[in-house]
C-alpha positions as CSV (number, residue, x, y, z in Angstrom):
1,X,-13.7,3.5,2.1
2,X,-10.7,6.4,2.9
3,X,-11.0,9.2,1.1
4,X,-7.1,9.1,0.7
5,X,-6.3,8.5,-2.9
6,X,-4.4,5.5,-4.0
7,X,-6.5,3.4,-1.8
8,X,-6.2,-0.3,-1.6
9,X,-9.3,-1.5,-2.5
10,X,-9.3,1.1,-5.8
11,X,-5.8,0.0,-6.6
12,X,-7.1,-3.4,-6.8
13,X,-11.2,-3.8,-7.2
14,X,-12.5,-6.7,-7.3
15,X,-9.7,-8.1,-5.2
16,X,-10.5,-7.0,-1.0
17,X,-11.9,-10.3,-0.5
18,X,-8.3,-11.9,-1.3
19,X,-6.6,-9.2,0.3
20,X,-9.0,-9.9,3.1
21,X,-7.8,-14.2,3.6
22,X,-4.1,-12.9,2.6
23,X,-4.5,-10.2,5.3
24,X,-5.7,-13.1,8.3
25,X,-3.4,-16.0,7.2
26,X,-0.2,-14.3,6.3
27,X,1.6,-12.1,9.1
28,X,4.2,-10.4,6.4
29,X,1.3,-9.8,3.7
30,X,-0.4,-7.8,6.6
31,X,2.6,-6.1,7.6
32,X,2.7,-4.8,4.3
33,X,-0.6,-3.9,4.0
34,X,-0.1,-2.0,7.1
35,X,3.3,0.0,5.6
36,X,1.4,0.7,2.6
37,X,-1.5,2.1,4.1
38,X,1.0,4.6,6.4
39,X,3.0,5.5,3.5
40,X,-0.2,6.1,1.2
41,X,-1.4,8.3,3.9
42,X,1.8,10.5,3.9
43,X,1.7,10.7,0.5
44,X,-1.6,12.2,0.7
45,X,-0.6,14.5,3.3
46,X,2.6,15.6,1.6
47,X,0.7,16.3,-1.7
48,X,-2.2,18.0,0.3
49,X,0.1,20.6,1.8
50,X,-1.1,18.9,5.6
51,X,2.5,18.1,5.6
52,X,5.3,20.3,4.4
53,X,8.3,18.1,2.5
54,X,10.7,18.5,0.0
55,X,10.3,17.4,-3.1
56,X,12.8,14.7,-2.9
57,X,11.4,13.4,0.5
58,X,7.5,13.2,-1.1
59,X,9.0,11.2,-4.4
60,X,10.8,9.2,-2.1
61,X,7.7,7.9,-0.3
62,X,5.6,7.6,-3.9
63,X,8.9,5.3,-4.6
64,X,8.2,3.5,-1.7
65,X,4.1,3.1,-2.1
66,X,5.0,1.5,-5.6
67,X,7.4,-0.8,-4.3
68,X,5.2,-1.9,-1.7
69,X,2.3,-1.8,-4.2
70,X,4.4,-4.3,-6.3
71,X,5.2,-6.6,-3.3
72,X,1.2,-6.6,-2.8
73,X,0.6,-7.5,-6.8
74,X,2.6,-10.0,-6.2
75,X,1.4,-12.0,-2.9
76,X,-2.2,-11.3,-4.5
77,X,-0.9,-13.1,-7.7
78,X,1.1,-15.8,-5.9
79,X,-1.0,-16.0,-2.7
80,X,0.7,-16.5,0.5
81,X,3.8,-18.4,-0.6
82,X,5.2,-15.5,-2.3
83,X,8.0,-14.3,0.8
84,X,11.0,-12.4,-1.2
């Protein structure tokens, strides 16, 4: 497991072997896994002073890990015919 916070599996225990089968048979559900795990990571580097940003620029990419978050919720929830 990362030791980046906001981590996929904690945001969603119980649920990586889902994400797992979601991850192989879905191209765009891995494609946001993938976004989601770069933003995540510079959140973490933005909050951990590794990467100097504004403070508009870091809320701007927490906006964008909860909007991708949701878009995950909602695949997981709906499985792989969930595009949109």
């Amino acid at each position: 497991m990362s030791n980046t916070p906001h981590d996929l599996a904690e945001e969603f225990p119980g649920q990586a072997e889902k994400i797992h089968a979601l991850k192989i048979a879905d191209a765009h559900f891995a494609s946001l896994l993938a976004h989601y795990t770069e933003i995540n990571r510079a959140v973490h580097r933005a909050e951990t002073r590794i990467d100097a940003l504004s403070e508009e620029a870091e809320a701007t990419l927490r906006r964008q890990r909860l909007h991708l978050k949701d878009h995950i919720a909602h695949h997981l929830a709906h499985g792989a015919d969930s595009h949109g």
